[in-house]
DSSP file (Angstrom, degrees, kcal/mol; ACC not computed):
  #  RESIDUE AA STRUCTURE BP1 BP2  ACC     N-H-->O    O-->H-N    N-H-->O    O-->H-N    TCO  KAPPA ALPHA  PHI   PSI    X-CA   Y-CA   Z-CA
    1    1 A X              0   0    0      0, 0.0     2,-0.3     0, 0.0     0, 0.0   0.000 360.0 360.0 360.0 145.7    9.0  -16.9   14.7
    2    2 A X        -     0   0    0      2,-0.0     2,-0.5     5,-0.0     0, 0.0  -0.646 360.0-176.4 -93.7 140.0    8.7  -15.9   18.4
    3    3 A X        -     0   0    0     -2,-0.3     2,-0.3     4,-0.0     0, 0.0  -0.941   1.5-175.0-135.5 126.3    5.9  -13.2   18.6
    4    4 A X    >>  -     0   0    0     -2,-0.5     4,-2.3     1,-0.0     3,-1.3  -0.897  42.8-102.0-104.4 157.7    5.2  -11.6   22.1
    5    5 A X  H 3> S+     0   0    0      1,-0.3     4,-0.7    -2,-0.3     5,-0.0   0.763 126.6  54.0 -54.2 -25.8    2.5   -9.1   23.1
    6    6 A X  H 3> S+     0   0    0      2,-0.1     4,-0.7     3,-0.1    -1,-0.3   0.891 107.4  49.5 -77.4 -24.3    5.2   -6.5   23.0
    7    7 A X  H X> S+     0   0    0     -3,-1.3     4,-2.8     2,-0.2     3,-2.2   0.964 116.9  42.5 -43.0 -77.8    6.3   -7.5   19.3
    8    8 A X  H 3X S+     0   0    0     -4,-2.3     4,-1.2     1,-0.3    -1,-0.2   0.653 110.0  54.1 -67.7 -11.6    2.7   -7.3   18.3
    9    9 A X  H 3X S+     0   0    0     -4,-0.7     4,-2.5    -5,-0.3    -1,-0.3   0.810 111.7  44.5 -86.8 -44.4    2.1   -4.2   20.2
   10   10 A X  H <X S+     0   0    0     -3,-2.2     4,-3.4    -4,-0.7     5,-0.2   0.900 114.3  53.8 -78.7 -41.4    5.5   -2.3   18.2
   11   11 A X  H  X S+     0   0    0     -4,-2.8     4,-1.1     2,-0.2    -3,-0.2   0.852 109.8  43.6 -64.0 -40.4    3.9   -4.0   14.7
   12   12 A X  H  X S+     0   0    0     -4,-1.2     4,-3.7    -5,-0.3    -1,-0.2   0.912 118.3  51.1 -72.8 -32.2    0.1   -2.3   15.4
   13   13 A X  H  X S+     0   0    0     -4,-2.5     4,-1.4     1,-0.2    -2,-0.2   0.959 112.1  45.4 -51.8 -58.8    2.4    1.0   16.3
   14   14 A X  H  X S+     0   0    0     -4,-3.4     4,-0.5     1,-0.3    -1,-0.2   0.701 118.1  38.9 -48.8 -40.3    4.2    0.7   13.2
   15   15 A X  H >X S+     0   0    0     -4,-1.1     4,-1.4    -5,-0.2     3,-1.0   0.900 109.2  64.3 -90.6 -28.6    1.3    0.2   11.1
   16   16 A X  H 3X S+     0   0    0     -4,-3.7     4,-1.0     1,-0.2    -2,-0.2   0.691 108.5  38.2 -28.4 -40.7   -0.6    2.6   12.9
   17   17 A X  H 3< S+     0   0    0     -4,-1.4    -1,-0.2     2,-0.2    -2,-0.2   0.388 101.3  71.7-105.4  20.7    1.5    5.3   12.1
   18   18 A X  H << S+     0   0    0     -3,-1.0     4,-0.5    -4,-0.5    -2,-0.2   0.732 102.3  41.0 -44.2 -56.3    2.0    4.2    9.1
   19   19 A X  H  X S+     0   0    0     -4,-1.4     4,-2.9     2,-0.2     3,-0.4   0.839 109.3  59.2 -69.2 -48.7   -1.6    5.1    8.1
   20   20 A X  H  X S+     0   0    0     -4,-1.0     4,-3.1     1,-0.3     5,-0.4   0.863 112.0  39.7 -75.8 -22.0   -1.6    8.3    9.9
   21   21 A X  H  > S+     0   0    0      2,-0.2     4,-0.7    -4,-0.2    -1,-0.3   0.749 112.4  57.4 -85.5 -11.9    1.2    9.5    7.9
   22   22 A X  H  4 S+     0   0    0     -4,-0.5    -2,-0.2    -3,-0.4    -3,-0.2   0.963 114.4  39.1 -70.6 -73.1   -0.3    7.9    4.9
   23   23 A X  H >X S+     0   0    0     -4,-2.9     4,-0.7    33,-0.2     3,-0.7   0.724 109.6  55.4 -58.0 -31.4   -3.3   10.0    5.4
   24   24 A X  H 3< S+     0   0    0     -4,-3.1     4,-0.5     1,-0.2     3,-0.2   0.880 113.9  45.8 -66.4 -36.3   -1.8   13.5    6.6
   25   25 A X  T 3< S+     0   0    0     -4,-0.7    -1,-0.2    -5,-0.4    -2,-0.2   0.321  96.9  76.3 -99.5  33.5    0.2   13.4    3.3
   26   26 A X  T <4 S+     0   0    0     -3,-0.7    24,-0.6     2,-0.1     3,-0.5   0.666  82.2  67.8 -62.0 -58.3   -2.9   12.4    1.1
   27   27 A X  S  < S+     0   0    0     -4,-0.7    22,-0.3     1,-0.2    -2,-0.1   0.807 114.1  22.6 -56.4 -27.9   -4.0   15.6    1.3
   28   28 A X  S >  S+     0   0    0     -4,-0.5     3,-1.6    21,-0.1    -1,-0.2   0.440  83.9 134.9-108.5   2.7   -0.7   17.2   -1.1
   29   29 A X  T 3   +     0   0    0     -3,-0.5    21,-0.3     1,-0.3     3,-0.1  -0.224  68.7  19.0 -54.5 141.7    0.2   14.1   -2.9
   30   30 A X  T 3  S+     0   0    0      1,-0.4     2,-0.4    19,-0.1    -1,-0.3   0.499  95.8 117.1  64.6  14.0    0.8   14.8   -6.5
   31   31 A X    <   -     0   0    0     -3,-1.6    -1,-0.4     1,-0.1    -3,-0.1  -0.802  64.8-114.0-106.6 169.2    1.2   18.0   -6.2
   32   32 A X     >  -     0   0    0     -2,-0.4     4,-1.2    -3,-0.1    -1,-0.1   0.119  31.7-102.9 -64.8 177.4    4.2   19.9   -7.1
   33   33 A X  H  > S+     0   0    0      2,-0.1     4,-1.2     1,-0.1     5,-0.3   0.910 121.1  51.9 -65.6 -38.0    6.4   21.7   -4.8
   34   34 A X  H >> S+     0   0    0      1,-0.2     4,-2.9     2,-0.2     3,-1.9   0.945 111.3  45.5 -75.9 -44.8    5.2   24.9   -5.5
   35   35 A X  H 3> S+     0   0    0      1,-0.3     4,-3.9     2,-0.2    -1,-0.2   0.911 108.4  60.0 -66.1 -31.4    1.2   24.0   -5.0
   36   36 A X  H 3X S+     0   0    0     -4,-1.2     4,-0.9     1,-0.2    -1,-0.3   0.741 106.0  47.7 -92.2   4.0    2.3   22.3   -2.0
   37   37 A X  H X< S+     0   0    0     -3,-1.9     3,-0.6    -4,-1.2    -1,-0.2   0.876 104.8  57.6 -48.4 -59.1    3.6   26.0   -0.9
   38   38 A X  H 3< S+     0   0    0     -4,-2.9    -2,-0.2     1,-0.3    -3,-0.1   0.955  98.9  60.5 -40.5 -63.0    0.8   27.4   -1.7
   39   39 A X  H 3< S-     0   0    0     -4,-3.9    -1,-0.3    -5,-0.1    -2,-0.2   0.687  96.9-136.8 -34.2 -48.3   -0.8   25.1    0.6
   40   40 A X    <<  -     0   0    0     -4,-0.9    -1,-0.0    -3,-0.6    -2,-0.0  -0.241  56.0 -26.5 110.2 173.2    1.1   26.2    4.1
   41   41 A X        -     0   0    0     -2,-0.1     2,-0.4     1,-0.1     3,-0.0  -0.159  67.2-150.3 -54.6 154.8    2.3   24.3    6.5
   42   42 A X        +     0   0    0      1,-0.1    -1,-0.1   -17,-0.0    -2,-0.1  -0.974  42.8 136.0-173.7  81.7    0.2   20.7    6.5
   43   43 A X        +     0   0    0     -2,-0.4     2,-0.4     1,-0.1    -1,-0.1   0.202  49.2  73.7-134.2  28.9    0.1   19.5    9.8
   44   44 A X  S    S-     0   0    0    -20,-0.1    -1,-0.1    -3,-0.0     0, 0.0  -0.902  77.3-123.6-127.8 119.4   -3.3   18.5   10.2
   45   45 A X        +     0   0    0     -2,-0.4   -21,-0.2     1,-0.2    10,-0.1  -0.281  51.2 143.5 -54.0 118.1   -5.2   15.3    8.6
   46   46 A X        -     0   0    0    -23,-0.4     9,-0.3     1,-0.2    -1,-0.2   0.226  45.9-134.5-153.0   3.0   -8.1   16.9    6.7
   47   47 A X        +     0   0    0    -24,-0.3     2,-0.5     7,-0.2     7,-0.2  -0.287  60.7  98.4  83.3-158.1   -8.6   14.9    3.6
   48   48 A X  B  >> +A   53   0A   0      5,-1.0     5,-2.2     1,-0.1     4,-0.8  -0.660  29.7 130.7  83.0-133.6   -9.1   16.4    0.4
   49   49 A X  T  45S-     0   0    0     -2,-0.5     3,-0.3   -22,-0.3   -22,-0.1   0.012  88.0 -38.6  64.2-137.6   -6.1   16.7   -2.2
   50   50 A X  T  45S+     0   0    0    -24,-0.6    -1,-0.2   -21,-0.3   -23,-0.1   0.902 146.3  46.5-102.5 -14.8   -6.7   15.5   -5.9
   51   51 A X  T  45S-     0   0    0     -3,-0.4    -1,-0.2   -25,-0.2    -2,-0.2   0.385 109.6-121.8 -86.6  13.0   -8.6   12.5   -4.9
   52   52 A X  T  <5 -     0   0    0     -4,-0.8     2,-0.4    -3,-0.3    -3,-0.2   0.960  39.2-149.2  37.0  70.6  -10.8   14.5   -2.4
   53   53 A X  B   < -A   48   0A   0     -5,-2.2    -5,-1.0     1,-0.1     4,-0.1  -0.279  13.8-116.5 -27.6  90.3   -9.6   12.2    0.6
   54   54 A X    >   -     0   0    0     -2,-0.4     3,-3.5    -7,-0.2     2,-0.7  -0.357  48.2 -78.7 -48.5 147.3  -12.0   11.7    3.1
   55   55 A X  T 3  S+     0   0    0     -9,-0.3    -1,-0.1     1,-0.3   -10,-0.1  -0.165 126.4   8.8 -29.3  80.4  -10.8   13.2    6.7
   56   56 A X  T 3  S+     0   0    0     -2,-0.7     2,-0.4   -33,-0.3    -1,-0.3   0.203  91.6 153.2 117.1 -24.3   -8.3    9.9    7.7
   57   57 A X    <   -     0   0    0     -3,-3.5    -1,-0.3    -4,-0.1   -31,-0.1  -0.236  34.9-147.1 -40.3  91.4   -8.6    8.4    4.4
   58   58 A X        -     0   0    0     -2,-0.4    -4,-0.1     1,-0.1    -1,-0.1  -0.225  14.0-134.9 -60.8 154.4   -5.3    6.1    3.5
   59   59 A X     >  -     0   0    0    -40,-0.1     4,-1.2    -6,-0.1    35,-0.1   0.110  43.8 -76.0 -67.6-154.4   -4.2    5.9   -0.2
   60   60 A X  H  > S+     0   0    0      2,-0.2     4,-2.2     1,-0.2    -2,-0.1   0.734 130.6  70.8 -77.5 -38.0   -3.2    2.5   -2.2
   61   61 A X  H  4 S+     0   0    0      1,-0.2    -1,-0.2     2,-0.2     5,-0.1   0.890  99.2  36.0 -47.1 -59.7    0.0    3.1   -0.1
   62   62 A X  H >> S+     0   0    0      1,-0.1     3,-1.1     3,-0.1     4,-0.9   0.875 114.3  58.4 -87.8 -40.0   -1.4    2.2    3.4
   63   63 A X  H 3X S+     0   0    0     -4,-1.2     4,-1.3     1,-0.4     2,-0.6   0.884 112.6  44.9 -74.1 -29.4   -3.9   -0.9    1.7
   64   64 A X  H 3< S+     0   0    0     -4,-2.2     2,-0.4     2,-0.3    -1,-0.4  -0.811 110.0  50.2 -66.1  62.4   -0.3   -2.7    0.2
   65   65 A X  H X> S+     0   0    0     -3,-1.1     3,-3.7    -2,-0.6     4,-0.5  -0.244 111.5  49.9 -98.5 -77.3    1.4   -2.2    3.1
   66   66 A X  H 3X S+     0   0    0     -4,-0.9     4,-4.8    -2,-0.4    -2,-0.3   0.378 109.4  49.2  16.5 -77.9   -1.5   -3.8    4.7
   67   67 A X  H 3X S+     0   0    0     -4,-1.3     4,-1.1     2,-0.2    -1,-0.3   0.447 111.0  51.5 -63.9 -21.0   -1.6   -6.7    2.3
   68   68 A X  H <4 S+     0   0    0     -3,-3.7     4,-0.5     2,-0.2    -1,-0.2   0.784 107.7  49.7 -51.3 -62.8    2.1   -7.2    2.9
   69   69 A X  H >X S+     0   0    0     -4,-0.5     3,-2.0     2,-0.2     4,-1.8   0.984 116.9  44.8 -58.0 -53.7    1.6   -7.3    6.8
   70   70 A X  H 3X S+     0   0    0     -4,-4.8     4,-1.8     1,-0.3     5,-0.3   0.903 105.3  60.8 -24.5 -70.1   -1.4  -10.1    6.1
   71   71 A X  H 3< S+     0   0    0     -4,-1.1    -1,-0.3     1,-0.2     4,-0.2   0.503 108.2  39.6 -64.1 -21.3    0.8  -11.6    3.9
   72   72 A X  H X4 S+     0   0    0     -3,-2.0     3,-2.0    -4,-0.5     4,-0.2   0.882 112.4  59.9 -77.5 -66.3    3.7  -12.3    7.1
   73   73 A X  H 3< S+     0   0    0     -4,-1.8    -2,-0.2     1,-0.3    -3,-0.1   0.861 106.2  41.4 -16.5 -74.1    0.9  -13.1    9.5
   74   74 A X  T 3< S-     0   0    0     -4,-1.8    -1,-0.3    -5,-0.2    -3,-0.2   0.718 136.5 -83.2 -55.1 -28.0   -0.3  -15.9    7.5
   75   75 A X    <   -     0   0    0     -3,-2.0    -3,-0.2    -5,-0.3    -2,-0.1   0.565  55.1 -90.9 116.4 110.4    3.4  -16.9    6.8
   76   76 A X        +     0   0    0     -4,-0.2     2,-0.2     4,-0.1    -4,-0.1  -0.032  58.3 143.8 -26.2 123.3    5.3  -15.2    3.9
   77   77 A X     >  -     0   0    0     -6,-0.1     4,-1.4     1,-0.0     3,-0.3  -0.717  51.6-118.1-144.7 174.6    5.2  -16.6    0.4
   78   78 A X  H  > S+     0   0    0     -2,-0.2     4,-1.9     1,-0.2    41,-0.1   0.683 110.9  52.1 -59.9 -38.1    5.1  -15.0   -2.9
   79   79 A X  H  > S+     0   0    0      2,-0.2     4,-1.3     3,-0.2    -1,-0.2   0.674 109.9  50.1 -79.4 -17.4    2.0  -16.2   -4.1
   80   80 A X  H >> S+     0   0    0     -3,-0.3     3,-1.9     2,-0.2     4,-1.1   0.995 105.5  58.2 -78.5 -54.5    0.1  -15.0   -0.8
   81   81 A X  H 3X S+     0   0    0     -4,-1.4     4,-0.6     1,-0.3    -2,-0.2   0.823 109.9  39.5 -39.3 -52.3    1.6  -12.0   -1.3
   82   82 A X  H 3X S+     0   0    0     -4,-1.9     4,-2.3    -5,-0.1    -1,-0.3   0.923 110.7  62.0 -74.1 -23.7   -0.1  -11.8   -5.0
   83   83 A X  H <X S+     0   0    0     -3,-1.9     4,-5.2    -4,-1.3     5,-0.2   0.994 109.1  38.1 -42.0 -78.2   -3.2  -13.2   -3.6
   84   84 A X  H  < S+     0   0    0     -4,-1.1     4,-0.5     2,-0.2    -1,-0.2   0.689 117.5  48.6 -58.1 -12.6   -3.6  -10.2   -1.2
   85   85 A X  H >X S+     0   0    0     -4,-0.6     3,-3.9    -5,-0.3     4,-1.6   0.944 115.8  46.9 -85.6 -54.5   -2.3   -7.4   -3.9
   86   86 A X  H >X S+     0   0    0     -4,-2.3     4,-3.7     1,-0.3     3,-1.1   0.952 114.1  51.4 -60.7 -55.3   -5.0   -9.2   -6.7
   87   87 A X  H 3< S+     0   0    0     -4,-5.2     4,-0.5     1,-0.3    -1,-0.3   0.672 109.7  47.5 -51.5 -12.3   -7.6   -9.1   -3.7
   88   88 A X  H <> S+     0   0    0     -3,-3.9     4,-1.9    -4,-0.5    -1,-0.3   0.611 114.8  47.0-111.7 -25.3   -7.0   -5.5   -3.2
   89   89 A X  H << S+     0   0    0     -4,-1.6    -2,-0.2    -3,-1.1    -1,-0.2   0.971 100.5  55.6 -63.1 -42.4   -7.3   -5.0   -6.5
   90   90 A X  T  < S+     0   0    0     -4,-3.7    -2,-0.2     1,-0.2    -3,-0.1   0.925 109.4  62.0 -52.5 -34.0  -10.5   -6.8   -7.3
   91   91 A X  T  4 S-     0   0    0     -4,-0.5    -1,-0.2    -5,-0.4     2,-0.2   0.973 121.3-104.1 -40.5 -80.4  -11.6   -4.1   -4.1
   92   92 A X     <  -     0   0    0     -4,-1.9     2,-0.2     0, 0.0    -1,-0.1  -0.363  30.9-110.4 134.5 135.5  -10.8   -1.1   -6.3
   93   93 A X        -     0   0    0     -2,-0.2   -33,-0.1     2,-0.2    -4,-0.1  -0.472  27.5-122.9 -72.9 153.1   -7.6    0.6   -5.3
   94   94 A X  S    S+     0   0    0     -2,-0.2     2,-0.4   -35,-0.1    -1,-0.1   0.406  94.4  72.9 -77.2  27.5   -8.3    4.0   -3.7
   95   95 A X  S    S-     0   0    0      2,-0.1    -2,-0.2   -36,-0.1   -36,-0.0  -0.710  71.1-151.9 -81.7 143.0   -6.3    5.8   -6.1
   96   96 A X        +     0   0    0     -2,-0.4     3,-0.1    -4,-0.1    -2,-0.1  -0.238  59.6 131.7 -95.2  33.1   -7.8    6.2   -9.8
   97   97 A X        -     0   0    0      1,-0.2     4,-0.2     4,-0.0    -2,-0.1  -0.554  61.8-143.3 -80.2 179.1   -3.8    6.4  -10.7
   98   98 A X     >  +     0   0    0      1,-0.1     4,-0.8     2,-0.1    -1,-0.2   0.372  63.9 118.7-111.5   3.2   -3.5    4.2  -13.3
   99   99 A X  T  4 S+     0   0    0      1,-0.2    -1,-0.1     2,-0.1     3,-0.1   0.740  90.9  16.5  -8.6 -65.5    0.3    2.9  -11.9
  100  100 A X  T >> S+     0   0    0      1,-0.1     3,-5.7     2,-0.1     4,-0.6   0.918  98.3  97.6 -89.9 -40.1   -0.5   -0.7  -11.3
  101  101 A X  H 3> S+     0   0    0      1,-0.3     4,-2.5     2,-0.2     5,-0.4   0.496  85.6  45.8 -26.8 -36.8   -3.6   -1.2  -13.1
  102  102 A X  H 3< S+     0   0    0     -4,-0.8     4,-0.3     2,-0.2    -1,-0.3   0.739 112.5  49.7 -77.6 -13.1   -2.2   -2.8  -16.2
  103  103 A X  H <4 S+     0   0    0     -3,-5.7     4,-0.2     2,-0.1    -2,-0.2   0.890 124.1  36.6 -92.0 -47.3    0.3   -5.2  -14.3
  104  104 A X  H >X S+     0   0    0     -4,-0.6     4,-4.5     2,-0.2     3,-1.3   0.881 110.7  52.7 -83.8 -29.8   -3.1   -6.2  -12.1
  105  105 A X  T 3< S+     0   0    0     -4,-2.5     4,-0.3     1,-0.3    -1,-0.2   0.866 110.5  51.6 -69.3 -40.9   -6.0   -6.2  -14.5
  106  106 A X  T 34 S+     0   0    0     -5,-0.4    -1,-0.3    -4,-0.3    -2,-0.2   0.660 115.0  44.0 -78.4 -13.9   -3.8   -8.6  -16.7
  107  107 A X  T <4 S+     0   0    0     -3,-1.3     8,-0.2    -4,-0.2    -2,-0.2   0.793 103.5  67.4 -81.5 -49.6   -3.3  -11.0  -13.4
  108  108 A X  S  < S+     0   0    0     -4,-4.5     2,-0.5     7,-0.1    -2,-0.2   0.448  80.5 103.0 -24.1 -32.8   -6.6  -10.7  -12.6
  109  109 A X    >   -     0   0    0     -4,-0.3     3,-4.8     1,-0.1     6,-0.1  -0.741  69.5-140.4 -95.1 126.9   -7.5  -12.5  -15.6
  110  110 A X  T 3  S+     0   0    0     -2,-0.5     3,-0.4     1,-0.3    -1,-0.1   0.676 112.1  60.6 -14.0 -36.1   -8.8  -16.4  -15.6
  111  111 A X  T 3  S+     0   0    0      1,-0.2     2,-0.9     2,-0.1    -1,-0.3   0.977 104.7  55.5 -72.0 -42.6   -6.5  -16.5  -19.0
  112  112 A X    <   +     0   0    0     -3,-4.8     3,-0.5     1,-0.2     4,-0.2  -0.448  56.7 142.6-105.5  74.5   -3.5  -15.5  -16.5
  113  113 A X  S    S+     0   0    0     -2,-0.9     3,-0.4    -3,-0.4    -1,-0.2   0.654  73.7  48.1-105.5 -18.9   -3.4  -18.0  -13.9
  114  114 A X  S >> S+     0   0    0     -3,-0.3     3,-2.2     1,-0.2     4,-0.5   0.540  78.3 109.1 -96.7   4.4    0.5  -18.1  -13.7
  115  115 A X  G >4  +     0   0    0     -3,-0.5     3,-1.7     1,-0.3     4,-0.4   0.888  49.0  89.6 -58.7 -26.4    1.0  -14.2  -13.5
  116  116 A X  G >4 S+     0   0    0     -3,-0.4     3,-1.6    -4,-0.2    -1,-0.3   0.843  79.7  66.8 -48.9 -23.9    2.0  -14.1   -9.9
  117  117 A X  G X4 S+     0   0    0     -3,-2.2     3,-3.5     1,-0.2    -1,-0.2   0.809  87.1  63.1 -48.5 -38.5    5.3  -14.5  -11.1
  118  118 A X  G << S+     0   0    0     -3,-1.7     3,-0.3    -4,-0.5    -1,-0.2   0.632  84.2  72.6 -45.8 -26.1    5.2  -11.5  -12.6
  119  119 A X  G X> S+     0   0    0     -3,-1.6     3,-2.9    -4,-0.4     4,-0.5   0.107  70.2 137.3 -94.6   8.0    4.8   -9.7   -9.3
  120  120 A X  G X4  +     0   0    0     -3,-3.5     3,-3.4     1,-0.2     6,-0.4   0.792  50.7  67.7  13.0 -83.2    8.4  -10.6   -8.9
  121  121 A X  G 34 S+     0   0    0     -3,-0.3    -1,-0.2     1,-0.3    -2,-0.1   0.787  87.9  71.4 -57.5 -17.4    9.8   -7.8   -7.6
  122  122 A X  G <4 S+     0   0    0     -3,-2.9    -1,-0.3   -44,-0.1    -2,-0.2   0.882  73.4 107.3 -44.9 -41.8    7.5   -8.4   -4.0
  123  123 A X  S << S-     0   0    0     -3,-3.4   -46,-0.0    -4,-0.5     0, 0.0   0.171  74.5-143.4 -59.5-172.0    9.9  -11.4   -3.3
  124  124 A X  S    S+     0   0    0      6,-0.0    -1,-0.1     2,-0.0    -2,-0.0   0.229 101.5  69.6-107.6  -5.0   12.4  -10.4   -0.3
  125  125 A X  S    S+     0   0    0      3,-0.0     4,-0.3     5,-0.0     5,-0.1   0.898  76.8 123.0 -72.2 -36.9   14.7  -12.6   -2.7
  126  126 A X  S >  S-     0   0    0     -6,-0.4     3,-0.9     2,-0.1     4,-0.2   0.527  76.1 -94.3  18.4 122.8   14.9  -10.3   -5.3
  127  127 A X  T 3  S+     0   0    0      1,-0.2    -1,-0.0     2,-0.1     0, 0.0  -0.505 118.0  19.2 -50.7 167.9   17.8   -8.7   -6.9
  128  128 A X  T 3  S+     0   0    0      1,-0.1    -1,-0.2    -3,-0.1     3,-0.2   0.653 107.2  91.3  69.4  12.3   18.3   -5.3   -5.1
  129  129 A X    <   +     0   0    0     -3,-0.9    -1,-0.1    -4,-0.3    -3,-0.1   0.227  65.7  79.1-124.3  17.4   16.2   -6.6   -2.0
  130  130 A X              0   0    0     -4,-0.2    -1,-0.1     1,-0.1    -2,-0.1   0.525 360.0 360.0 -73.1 -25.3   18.9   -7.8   -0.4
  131  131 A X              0   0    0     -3,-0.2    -1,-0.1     0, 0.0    -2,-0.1   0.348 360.0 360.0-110.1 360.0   20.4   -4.6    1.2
């Protein structure tokens, strides 16, 4: 792959606002429509919400994409790609959701040494990843 300083320049934008959008809409994630009425117009990054965000905070959202982008740097495979998700677990997600936890806590373990397969659906081979 060819990378130039403008390339690498569009890729920090991209993940850059990636994160800032991660973090202005941290503050109403999981809430309904109606609470996030309640709320008002939400155009400022202030933290808070149901995991009481710090000001900037990202979710689980912005540390997987993260671990995705690593995972092309270093040169795409599936197993780096489980490397970096299991690393981010063994971190502690920032979310308490419990979403992944059973898929990683079981990958996580010494007994499951072949479980990256499991994380399947990552590949870019995928069904349905194609389109």
């Amino acid at each position: 792959m060819v990378t130039t300083p403008a390339l690498k320049d569009r890729v920090a934008g991209a993940l850059l606002g990636l994160a800032a959008g991660d973090a202005l809409g941290a503050t109403v994630e999981f809430l309904s429509p109606a609470e996030i009425q309640r709320h008002g117009h939400h155009s400022e990054i202030c933290g808070g919400g149901v995991f009481g965000w710090r000001v900037g905070q990202g979710t689980d959202d912005t540390e997987l994409a993260y671990a995705i982008a690593r995972t092309y740097v270093e040169g795409y495979s599936l197993a780096r790609a489980a490397d970096h998700f299991l690393a981010w677990y063994a971190r502690g997600p920032a979310t308490s959701a419990e979403r992944p936890q059973p898929l990683f806590a079981s990958c996580a373990s010494p007994a499951a040494p072949s479980c990256r397969a499991s994380l399947w659906p990552l590949s870019p081979t995928a069904p349905g990843m194609d389109r």
